[in-house]
N, C-alpha and C positions, 0 to 999 in steps of 0.2 A: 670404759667401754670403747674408747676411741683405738685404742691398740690392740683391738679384736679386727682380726681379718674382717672385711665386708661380710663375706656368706653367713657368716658367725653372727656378725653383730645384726644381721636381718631377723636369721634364727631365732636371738635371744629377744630381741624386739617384741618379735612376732608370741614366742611365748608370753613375754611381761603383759602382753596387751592381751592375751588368753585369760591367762589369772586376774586382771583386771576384769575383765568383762566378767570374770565367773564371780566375782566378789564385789564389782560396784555395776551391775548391766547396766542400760539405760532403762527407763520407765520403762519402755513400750515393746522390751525384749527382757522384761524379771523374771516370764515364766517359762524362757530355754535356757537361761542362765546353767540350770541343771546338766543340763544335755550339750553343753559347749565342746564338748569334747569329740562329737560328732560331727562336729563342721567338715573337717576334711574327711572324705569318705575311706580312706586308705590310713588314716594316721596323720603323722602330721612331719615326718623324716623325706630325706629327697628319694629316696624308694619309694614312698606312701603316693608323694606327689606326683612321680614320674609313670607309675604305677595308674595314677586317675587320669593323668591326661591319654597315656594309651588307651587305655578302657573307652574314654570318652570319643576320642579320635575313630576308633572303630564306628561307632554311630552315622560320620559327616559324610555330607553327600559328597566332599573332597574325596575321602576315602575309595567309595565306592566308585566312585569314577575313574580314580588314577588308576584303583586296581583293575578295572575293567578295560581300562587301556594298555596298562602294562602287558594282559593276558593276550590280547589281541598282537598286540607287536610280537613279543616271544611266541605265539604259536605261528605266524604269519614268519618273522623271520627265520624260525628253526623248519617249518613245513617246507618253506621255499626253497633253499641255502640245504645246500647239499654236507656243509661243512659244518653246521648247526651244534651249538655245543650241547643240546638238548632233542632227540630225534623223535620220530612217535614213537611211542604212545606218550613221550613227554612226562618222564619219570621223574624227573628235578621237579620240573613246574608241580608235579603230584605231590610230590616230599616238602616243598615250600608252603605251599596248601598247608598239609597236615601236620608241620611245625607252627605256622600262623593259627589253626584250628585249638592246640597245642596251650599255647601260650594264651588265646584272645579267649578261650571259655571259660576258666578258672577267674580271669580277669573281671568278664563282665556277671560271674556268679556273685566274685565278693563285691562287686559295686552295685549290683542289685541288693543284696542280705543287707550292706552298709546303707543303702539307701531305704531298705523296707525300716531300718531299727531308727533311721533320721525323719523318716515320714510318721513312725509309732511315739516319735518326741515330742514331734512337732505338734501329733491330734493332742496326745496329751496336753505340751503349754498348753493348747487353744481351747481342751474343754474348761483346765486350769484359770482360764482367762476369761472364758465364759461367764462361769460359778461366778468369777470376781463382781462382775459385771453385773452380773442378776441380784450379786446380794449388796452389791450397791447403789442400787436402782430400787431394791426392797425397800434401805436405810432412807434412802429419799421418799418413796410413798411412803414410806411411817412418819416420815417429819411433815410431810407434806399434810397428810392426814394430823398430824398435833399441828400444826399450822391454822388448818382449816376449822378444829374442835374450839381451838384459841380463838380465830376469830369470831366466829358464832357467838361465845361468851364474852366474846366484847360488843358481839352487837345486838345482845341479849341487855348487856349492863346498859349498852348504850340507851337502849329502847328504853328500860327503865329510870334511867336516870332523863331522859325527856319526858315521859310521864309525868316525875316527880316534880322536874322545871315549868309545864303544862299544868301539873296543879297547883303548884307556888304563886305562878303569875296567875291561876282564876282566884286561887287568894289574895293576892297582892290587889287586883284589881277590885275587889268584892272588899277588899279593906280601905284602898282608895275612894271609891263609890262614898261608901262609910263614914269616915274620913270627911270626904269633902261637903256629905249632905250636913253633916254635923256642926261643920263651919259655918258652913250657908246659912243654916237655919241660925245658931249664936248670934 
């Protein structure tokens, strides 16, 4: 693996460790195990990637700022600037828009669909994990319960077997009495 290009050997890495996760998860991630495959929103190739970071990128207040500065310089310096390589009505800046419009809708459609089907995994693990939970939490109140049945019956034998000890010793004693007047008088 060592004379795999870097890019390569990250790539196969980052798969090996995919299939690992889908065939050994940890405890407390066994029920997306299923749904691994949706980790990255777009795939999992450098178009997938590249692909989710733009989608994402459009969201930051970074974005929206720079572009908001950008517009202002370009209309400020083509309004002013007689030489302007964009004049009013500002047809580039317009065509720039609606290649950006273009390209950023389709984007944030599939990373929305990819997110609603990674959100629809996730309720599932979690009702999946739920269920687990309830019915092992049953398994304990039912032991708990033969726990509790058990000891009753122990403290049932117990009772009686003091009883039996409480009549023994008024025997014992009642046979001592007995016993000892027997002597006396001899």
């Amino acid at each position: 693996m060592t004379c795999l290009p870097n890019a390569l050997r990250i790539e196969v890495y980052a798969l090996l460790t995919v299939i690992n996760q889908k065939h050994n998860p940890p405890h407390h991630l066994r029920f997306l195990a299923e749904h691994i495959h949706l980790s990255a929103v777009f795939g999992g190739d450098w178009f997938a990637k590249g692909a989710e970071r733009f989608a994402r990128f459009f969201g930051t207040p970074f974005f929206l700022i720079t572009q908001t500065i950008i517009v202002i310089v370009w209309i400020q310096y083509n309004a002013s600037n007689p030489s302007g390589f964009d004049k009013y009505p500002f047809i580039l800046l317009n065509l720039t828009f609606s290649l950006q419009a273009a390209y950023a809708a389709p984007l944030i459609l599939l990373a929305q669909t990819r997110q609603a089907d990674r959100d629809k995994a996730h309720s599932e693990a979690d009702a999946l994990h739920r269920e687990e939970i309830a019915y092992q939490m049953q398994k304990e109140q039912s032991l708990a319960l033969d726990q509790s049945k058990q000891l009753l019956r122990l403290l049932e034998d117990n009772n009686k077997l003091t009883a039996t000890i409480r009549q023994l010793s008024e025997r014992i004693e009642l046979l001592t009495v007995e016993i000892h007047g027997k002597i006396t008088s001899a």
